[in-house]
DOMAR-579361 format. One record per residue (C-alpha): residue in three letters; residue number from 0; chain; x, y, z. Coordinates in steps of 0.1 Angstrom, whole numbers, m for minus. Layout:
// residues N
{atom ALA NUM A {X Y Z}};
...
***
This chain:
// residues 434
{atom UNK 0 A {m390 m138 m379}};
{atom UNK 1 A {m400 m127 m344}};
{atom UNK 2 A {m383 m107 m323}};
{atom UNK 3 A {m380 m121 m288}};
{atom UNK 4 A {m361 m105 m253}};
{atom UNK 5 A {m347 m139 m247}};
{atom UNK 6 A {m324 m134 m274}};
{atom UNK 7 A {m306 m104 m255}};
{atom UNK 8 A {m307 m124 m220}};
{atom UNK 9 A {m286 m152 m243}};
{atom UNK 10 A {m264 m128 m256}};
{atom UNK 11 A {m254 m115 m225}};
{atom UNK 12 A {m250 m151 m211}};
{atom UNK 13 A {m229 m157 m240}};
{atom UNK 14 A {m206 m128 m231}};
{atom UNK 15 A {m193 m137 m194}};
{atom UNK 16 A {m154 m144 m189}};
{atom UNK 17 A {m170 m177 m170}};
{atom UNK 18 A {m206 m191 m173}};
{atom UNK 19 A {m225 m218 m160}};
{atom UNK 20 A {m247 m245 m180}};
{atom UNK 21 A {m281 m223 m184}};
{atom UNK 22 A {m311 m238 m183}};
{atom UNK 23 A {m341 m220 m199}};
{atom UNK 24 A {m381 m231 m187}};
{atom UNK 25 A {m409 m226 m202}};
{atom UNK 26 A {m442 m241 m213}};
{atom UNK 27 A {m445 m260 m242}};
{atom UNK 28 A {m446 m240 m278}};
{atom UNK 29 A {m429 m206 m260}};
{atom UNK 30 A {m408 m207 m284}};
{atom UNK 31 A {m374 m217 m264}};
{atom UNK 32 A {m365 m246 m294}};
{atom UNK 33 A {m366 m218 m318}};
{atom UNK 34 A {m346 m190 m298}};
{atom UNK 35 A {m322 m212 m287}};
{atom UNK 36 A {m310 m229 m322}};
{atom UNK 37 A {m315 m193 m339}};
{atom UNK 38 A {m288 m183 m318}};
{atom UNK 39 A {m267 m215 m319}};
{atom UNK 40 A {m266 m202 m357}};
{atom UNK 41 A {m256 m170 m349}};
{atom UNK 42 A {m229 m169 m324}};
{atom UNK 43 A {m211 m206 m324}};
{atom UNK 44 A {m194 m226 m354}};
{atom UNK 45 A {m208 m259 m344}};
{atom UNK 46 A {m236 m271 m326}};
{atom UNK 47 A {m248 m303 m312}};
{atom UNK 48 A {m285 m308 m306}};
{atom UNK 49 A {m302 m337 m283}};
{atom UNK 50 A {m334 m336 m280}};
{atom UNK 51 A {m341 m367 m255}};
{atom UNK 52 A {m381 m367 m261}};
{atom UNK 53 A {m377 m368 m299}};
{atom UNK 54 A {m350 m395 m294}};
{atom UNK 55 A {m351 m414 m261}};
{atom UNK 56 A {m320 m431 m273}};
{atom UNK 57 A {m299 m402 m265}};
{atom UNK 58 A {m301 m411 m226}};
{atom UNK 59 A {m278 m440 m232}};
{atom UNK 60 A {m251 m409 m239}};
{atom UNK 61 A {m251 m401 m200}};
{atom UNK 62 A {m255 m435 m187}};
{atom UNK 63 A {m222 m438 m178}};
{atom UNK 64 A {m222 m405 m161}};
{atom UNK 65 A {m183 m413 m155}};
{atom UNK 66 A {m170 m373 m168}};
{atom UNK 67 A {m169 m346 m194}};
{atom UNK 68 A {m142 m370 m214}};
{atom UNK 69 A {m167 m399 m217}};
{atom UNK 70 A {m194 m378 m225}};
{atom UNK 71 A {m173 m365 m256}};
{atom UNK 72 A {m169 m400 m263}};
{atom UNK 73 A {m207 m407 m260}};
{atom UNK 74 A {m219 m377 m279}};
{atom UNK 75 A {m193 m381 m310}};
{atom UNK 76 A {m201 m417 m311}};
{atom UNK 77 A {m238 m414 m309}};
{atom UNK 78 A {m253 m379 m325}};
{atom UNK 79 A {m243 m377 m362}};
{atom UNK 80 A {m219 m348 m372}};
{atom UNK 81 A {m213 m338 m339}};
{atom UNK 82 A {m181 m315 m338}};
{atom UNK 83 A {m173 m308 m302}};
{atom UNK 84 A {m143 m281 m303}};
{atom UNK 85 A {m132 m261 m271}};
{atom UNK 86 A {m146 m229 m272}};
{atom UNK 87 A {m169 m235 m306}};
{atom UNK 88 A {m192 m259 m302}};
{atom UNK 89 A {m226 m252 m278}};
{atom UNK 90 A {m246 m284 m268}};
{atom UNK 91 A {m280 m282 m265}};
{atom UNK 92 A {m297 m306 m243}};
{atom UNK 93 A {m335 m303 m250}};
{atom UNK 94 A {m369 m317 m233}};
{atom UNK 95 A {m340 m322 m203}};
{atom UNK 96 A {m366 m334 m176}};
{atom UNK 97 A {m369 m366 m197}};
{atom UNK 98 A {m332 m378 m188}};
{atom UNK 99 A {m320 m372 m149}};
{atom UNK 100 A {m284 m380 m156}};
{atom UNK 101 A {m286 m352 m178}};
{atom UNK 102 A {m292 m331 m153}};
{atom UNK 103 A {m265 m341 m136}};
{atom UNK 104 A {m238 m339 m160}};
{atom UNK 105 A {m248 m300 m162}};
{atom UNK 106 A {m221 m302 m134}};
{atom UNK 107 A {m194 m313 m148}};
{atom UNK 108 A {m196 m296 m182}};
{atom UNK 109 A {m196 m265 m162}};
{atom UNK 110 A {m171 m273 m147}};
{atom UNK 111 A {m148 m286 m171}};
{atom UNK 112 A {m155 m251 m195}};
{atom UNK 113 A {m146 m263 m230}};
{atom UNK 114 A {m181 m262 m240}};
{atom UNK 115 A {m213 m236 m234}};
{atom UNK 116 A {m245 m258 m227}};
{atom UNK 117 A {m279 m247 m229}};
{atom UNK 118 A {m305 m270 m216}};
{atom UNK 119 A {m344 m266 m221}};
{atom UNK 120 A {m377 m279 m201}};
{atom UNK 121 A {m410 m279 m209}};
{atom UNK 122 A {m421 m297 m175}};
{atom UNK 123 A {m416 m305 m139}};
{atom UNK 124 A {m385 m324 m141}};
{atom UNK 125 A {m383 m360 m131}};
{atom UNK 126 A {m393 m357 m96}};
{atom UNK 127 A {m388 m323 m95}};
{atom UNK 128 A {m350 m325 m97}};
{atom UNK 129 A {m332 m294 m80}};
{atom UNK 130 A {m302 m280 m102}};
{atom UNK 131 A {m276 m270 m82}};
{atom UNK 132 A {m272 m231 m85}};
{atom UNK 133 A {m237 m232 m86}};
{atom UNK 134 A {m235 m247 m118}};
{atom UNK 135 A {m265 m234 m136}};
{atom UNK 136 A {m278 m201 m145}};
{atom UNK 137 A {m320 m200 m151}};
{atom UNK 138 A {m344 m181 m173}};
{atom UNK 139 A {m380 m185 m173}};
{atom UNK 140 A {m395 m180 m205}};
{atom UNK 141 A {m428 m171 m218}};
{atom UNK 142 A {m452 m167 m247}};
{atom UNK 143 A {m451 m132 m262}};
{atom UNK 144 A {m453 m105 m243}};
{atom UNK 145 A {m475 m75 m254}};
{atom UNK 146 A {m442 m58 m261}};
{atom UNK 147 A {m428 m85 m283}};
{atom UNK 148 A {m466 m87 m298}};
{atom UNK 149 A {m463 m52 m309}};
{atom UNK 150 A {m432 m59 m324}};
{atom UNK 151 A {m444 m85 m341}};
{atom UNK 152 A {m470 m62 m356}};
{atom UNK 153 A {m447 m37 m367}};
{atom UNK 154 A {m451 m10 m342}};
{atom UNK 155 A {m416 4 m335}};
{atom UNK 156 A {m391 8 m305}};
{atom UNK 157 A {m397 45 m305}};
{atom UNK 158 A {m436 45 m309}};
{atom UNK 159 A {m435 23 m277}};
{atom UNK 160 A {m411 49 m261}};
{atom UNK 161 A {m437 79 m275}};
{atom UNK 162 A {m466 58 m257}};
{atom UNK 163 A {m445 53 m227}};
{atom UNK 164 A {m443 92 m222}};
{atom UNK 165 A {m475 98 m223}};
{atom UNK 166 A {m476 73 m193}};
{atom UNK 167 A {m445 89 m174}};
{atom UNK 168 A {m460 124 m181}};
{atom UNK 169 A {m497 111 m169}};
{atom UNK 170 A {m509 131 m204}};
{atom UNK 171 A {m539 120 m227}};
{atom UNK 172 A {m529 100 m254}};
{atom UNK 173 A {m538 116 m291}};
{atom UNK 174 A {m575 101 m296}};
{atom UNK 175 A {m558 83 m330}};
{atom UNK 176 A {m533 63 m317}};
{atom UNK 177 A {m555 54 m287}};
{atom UNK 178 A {m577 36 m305}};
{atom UNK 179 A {m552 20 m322}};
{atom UNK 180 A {m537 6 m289}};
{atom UNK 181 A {m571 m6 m278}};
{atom UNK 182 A {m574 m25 m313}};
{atom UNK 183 A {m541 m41 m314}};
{atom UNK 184 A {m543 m49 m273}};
{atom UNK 185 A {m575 m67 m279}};
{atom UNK 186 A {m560 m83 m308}};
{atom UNK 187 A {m535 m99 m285}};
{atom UNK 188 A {m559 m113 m258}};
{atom UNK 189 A {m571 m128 m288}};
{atom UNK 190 A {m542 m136 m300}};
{atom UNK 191 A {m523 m145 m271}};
{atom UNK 192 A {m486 m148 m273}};
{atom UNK 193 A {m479 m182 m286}};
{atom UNK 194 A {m452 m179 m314}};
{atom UNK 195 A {m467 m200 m340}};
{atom UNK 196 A {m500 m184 m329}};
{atom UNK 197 A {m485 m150 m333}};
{atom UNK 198 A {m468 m157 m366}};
{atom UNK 199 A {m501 m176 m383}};
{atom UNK 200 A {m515 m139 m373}};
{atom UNK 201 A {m493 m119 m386}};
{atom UNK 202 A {m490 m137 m422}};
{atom UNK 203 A {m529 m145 m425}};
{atom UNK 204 A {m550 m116 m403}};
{atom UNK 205 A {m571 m151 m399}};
{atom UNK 206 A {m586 m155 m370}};
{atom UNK 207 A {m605 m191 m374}};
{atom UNK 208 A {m566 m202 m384}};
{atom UNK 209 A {m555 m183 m345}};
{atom UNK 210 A {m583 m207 m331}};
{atom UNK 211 A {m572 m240 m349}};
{atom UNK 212 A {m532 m232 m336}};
{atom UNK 213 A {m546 m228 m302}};
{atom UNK 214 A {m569 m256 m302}};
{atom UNK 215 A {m537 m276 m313}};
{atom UNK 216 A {m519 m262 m289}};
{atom UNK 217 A {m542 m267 m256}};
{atom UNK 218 A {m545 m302 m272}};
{atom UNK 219 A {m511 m307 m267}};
{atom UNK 220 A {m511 m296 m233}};
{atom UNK 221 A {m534 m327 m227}};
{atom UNK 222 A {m516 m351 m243}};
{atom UNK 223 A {m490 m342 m214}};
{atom UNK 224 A {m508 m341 m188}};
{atom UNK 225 A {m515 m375 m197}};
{atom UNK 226 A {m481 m384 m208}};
{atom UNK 227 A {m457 m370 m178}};
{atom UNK 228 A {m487 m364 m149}};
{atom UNK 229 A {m478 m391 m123}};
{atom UNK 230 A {m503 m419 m115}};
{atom UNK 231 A {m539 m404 m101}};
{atom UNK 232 A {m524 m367 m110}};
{atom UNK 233 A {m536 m373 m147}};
{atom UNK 234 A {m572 m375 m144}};
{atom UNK 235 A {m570 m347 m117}};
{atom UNK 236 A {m547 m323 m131}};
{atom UNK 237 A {m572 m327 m162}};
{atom UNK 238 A {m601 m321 m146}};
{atom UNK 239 A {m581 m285 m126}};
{atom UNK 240 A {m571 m279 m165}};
{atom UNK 241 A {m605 m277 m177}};
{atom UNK 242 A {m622 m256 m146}};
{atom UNK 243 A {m605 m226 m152}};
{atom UNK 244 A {m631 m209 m176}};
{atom UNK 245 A {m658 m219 m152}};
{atom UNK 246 A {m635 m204 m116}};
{atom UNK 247 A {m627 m169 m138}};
{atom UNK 248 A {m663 m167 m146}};
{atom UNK 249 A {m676 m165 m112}};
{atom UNK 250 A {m678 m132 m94}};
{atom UNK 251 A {m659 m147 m67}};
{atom UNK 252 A {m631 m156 m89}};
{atom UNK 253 A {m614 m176 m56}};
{atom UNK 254 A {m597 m208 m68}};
{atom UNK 255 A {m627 m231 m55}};
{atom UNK 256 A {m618 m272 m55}};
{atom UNK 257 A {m654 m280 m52}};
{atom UNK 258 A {m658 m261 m92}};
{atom UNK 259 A {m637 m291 m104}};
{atom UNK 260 A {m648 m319 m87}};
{atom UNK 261 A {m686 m321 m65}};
{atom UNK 262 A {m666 m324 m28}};
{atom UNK 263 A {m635 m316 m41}};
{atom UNK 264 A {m608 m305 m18}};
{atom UNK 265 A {m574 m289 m13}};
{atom UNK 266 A {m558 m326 m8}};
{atom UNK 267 A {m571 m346 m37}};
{atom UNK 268 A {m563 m311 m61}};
{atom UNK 269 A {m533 m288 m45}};
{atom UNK 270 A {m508 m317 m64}};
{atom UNK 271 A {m524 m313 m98}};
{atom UNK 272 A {m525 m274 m92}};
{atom UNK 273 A {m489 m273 m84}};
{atom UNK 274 A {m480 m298 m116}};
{atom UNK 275 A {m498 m271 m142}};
{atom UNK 276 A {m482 m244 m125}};
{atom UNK 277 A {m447 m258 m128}};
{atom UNK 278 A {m457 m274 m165}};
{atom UNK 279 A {m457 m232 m170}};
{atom UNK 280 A {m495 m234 m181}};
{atom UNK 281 A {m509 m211 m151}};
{atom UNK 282 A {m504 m187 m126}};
{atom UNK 283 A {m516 m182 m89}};
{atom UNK 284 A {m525 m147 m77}};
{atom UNK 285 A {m524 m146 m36}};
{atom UNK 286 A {m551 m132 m16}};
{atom UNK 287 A {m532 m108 14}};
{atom UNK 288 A {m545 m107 49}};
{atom UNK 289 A {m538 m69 49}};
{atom UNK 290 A {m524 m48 13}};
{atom UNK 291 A {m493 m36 32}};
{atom UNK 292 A {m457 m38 25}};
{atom UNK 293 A {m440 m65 23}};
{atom UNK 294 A {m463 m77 3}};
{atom UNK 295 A {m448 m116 4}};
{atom UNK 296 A {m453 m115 41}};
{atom UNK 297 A {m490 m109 40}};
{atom UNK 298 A {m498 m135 15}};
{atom UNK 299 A {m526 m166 27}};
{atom UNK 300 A {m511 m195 10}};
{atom UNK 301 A {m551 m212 10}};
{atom UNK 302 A {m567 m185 m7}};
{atom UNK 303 A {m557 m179 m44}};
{atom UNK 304 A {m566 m169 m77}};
{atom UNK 305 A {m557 m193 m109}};
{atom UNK 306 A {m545 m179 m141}};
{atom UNK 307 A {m538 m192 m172}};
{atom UNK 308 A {m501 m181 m183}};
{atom UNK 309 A {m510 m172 m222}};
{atom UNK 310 A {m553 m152 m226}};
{atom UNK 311 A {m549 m164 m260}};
{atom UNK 312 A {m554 m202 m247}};
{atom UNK 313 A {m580 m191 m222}};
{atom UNK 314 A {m600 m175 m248}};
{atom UNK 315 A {m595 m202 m270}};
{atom UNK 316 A {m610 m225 m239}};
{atom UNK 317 A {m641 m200 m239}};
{atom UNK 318 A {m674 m207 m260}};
{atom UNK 319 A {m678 m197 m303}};
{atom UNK 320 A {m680 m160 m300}};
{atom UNK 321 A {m666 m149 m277}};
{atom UNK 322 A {m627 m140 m300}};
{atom UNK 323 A {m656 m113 m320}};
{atom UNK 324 A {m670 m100 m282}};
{atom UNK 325 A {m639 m93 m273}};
{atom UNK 326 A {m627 m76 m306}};
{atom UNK 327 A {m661 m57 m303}};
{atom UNK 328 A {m659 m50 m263}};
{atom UNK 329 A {m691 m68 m255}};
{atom UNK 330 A {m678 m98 m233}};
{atom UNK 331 A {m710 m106 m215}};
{atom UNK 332 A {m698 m131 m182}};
{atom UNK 333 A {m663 m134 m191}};
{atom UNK 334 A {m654 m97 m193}};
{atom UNK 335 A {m639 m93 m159}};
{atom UNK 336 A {m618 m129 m160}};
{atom UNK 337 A {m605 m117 m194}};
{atom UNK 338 A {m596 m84 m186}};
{atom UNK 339 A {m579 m97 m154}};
{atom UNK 340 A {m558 m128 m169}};
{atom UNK 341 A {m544 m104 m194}};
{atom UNK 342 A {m532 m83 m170}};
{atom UNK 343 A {m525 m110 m146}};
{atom UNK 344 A {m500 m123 m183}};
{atom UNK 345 A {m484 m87 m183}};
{atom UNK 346 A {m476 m86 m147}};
{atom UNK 347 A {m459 m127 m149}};
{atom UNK 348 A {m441 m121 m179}};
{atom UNK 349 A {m421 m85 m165}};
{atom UNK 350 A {m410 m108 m134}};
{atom UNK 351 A {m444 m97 m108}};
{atom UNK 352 A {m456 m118 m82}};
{atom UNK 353 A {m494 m120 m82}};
{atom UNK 354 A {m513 m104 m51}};
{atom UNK 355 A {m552 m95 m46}};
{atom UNK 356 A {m572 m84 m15}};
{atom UNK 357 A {m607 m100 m10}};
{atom UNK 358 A {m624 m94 26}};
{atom UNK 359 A {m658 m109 32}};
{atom UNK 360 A {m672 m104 m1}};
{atom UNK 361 A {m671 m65 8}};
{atom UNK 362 A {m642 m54 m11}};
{atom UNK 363 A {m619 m71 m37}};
{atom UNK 364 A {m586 m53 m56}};
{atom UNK 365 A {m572 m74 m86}};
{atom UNK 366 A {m538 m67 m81}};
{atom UNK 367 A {m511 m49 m56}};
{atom UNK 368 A {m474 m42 m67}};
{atom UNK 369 A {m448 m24 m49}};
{atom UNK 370 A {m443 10 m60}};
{atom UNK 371 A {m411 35 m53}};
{atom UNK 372 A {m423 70 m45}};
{atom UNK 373 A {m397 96 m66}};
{atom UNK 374 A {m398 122 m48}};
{atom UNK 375 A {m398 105 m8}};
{atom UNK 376 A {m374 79 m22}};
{atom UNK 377 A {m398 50 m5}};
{atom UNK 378 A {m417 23 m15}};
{atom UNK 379 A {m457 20 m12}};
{atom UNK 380 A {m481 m2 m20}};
{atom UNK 381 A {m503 8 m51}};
{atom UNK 382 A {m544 m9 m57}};
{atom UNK 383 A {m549 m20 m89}};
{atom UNK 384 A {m585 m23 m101}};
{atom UNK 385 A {m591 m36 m136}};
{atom UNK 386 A {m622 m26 m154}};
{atom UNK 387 A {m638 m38 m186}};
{atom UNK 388 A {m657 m8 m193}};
{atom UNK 389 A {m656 28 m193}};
{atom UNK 390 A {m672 33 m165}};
{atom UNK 391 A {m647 30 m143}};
{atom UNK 392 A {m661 39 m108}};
{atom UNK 393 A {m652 14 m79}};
{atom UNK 394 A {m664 16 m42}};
{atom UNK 395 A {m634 m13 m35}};
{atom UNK 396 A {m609 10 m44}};
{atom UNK 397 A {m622 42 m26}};
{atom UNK 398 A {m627 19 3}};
{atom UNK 399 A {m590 7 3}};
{atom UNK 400 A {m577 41 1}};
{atom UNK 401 A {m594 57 31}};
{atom UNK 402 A {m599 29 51}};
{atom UNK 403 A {m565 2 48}};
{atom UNK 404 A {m540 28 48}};
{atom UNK 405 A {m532 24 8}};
{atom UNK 406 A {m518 55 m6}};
{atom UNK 407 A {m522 50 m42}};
{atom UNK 408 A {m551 37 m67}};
{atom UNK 409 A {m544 28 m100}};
{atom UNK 410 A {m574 21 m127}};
{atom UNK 411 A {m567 0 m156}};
{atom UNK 412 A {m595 2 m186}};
{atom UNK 413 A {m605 10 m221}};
{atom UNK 414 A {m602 50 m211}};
{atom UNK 415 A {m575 73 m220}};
{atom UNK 416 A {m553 88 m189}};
{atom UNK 417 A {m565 108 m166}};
{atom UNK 418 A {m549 117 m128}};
{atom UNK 419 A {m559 122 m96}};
{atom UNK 420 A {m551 128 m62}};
{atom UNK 421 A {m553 93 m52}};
{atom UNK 422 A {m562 74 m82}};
{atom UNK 423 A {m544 73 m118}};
{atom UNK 424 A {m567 59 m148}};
{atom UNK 425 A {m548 44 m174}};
{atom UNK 426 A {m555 25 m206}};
{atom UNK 427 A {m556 m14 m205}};
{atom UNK 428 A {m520 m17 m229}};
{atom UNK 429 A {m501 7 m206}};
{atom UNK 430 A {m497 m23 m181}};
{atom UNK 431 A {m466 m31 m196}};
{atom UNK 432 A {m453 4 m182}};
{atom UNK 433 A {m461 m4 m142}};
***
């Protein structure tokens, strides 16, 4: 079984003197089904599950809407071999953004206390319903991150911690387990962190199987896009859904509407944009009218970057033959939009907003993050440049540093460590460790 950090975050929700419903969101087949009844087994005698996309019926239960008592009633009369006990039982109400007066009723179960309630969403809830905050308590989960995925292939806590000293030391990593990094980090863009994905791996090494999961999976995505998209949104949301290859390909990897429709423009798209980004399928990186601190307060909301949440699926979207380029390193057009959604993944899944710096096709840096300096006891602003080869020279991230008043220049790539006065070089997996 796969070890996932949500587990912990559940635990520890589990453990307050006085909790809130919690709500967990996620993209479809991230696993949050799974986590959530594994530790429903674990840490609670009874357990009632509604699932209201499986079983539409069960919205009739919070028709009424009229209190925690009726909803007893409801759920004892209408979900077979429900036991709700004080202080035993944990409901779990999944696919929640089907029923509204679900939603609701996360109110008063919080506040009435007998029971613990975890809820689940896949996708923007009914017209993007707004729990209150006082009642719930949110966790945004993911596919596996490339922690979790090394987990999952048997590398140990305190290899990770070994790899992760090398990192805090800024020393070479031995030549040996290098290269074994690199092969299990490519395995995962591969890969990707889908569970099922993940686990067909693991038991089969089969990679034609890893496509066929994917392909299932991404097939799935259409299906609700069609299904929960409102009116025009389906067609258009679609059509953004299948022009992301094409927009990472480019050299200008700007977010262009006129690469999914001839004429396309921010108002026919930004909707269908926003409804895959909040269906947890991708991810925007902002362009910054200057790479200084704060970072948020420098962003231009028009110019943007599009990600896709899980480089397995993207891969999987990508033409026969690219899944043995990538496990060989020759990625022909795609190796820069590859190389950047993974780390793009890394950065979304450890909590990190997305930021880039593109001016007049002169200069572009993949990524920014806020940095604290240890020894000034201040934060900076660090460049990230991502590179898909070993040759790792780049006039962008000279220019930066001498001429936009960046400090620091970090290089991620297929080379071992090396430092610097100004710019760090580290491998590709130790993005997990910024």
């Amino acid at each position: 079984m796969l070890q996932r950090k949500v587990y912990d975050q559940l635990l520890e929700w589990k453990n307050k003197l006085k909790k809130m419903a919690l709500l967990i969101k996620g993209a479809r087949h991230v696993g949050k089904t799974f986590s959530i009844k594994h530790f429903a087994e674990e840490h609670y005698r009874h357990c009632v599950y509604i699932n209201f996309e499986e079983n539409p019926a069960y919205k009739t239960i919070f028709e009424d809407n009229f209190g925690i008592e009726s909803l007893i009633k409801q759920i004892t009369l209408r979900v077979p071999n429900a036991e709700m006990v004080a202080g035993e039982t944990l409901i779990i109400l999944d696919e929640i953004q089907n029923c509204t007066k679900a939603q609701t009723a996360l109110e008063f179960i919080t506040l009435d206390g007998r029971f613990d309630c975890i809820a689940a969403q896949s996708l923007p809830g009914i017209k993007n319903f707004q729990y209150p905050d006082e009642y719930t308590e949110q966790i945004d989960m993911y596919s596996l991150d490339f922690e979790e995925f090394l987990w999952a292939k048997g590398v140990t806590v305190q290899s990770i911690l070994d790899i992760k000293e090398y990192f805090d030391k800024k020393e070479k990593v031995p030549n040996v387990m290098h290269d074994y990094m690199m092969d299990i980090f490519k395995e995962y863009i591969v890969v990707g962190g889908m569970p099922c994905v993940v686990q067909g791996f693991i038991d089969t090494n089969n990679f034609s199987s890893v496509l066929k999961l994917q392909k299932d999976i991404i097939s799935d995505y259409a299906s609700d896009i069609a299904k929960y998209a409102q009116g025009s949104e389906k067609v258009k949301a679609r059509s953004c859904f299948d022009s992301i290859p094409k927009q990472l390909a480019k050299n200008y990897k700007k977010f262009q509407y006129s690469n999914v429709e001839k004429k396309g423009t921010v108002r026919k798209f930004a909707g269908s944009l926003k409804w895959l980004y909040e269906a947890g399928i991708i991810n925007f990186s902002y362009n910054l009218r200057a790479p200084q601190l704060p970072l948020e307060s420098n962003v231009m909301n028009d110019t943007f970057k599009v990600y896709m949440k899980d480089t397995g699926l993207l891969v999987a979207l990508l033409e026969e033959g690219c899944r043995s380029d990538i496990i060989d390193g020759n990625l022909g057009i795609y190796k820069g939009a590859i190389y950047e959604n993974i780390i793009a993944d890394i950065f979304g899944k450890s909590g990190k907003k997305l930021y880039y710096f593109e001016h007049r096709g002169q200069i572009e840096i993949d990524f920014f993050i806020r940095q604290e300096s240890s020894f000034a006891k201040r934060s900076y602003t660090a460049a990230i440049g991502v590179k898909s080869a070993e040759n790792t020279k780049s006039k962008s991230m000279k220019n930066i540093i001498n001429n936009y008043g960046v400090e620091h220049g970090i290089k991620l790539s297929s080379n071992n460590v090396n430092v610097s006065k100004k710019v760090d070089t580290y491998p590709l997996y130790m993005a997990m460790f910024l």
